[in-house]
N, C-alpha and C positions, 0 to 999 in steps of 0.2 A: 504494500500500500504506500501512497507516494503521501507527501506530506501535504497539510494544506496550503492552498498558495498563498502569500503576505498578500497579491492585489488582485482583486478577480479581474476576470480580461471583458476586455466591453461587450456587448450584445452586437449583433451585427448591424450593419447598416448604424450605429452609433457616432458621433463624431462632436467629441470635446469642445470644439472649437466654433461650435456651431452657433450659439447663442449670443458669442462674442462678433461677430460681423460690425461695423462702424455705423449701420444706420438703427443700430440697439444700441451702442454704449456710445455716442455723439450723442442723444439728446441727454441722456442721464448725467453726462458728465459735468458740467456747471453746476447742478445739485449738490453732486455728489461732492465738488471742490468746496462749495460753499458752506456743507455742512465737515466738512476738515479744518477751514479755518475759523467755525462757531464757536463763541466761548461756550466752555461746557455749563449746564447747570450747576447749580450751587447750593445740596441740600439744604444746607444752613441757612442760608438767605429765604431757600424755598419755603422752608419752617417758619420764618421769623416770619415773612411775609405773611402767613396764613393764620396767624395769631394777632397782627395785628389787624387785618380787614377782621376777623371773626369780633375782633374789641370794638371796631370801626362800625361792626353791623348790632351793637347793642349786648354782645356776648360777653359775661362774666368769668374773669378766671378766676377758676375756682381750688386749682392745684400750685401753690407758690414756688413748690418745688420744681415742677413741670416748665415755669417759666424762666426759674433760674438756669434749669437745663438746658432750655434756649438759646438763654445769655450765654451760658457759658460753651455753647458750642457755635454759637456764633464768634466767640474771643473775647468775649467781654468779664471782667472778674464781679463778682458778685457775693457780698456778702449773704450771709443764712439768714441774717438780723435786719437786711436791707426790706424797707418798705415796696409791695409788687406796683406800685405805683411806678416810683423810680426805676425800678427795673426795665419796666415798660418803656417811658420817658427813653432811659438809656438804650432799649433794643430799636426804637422807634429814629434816634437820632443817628445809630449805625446803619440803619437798613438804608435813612437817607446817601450817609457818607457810600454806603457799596455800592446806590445805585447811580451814583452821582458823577 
């Protein structure tokens, strides 16, 4: 018995190169440049942002800790004893600075 092959061999009439032809990857390609030089998303910002529209739309936080965890994965240092007000204030005036 022969061993198994490391690559199966193609099916007939099969041809790798076939999808790649220039009038399929010409129009994708600017896409595809555009989303190479995109900044990437930014969890932390993406977090901070959604905490403050949720504050923005009447919503109460309700976990202090939850928000220091914010802060602080945003970079920001945060006392345990810091009022979530200022917290807030303080996440609210970084989010401006990173989107700025």
């Amino acid at each position: 018995m022969s061993p198994p092959a490391l690559f199966s061999t193609p099916k007939p009439g099969y041809d790798a190169n076939s999808d790649m032809d220039e009038a399929t990857v010409m129009p994708r390609l600017p896409d595809w440049l555009s989303n190479l030089f995109k900044p990437q998303r930014d969890p932390q910002l993406h977090q901070a942002r959604a905490l403050l529209s949720a504050i923005d739309a009447g919503g109460m936080p309700l976990n202090p800790a939850r928000i220091n965890e914010i802060a602080r994965n945003f970079g920001l240092e945060v006392s345990g004893k810091a009022p979530v007000s200022d917290t807030i204030r303080r996440i609210r005036a970084a989010v401006g600075r990173a989107s700025a």
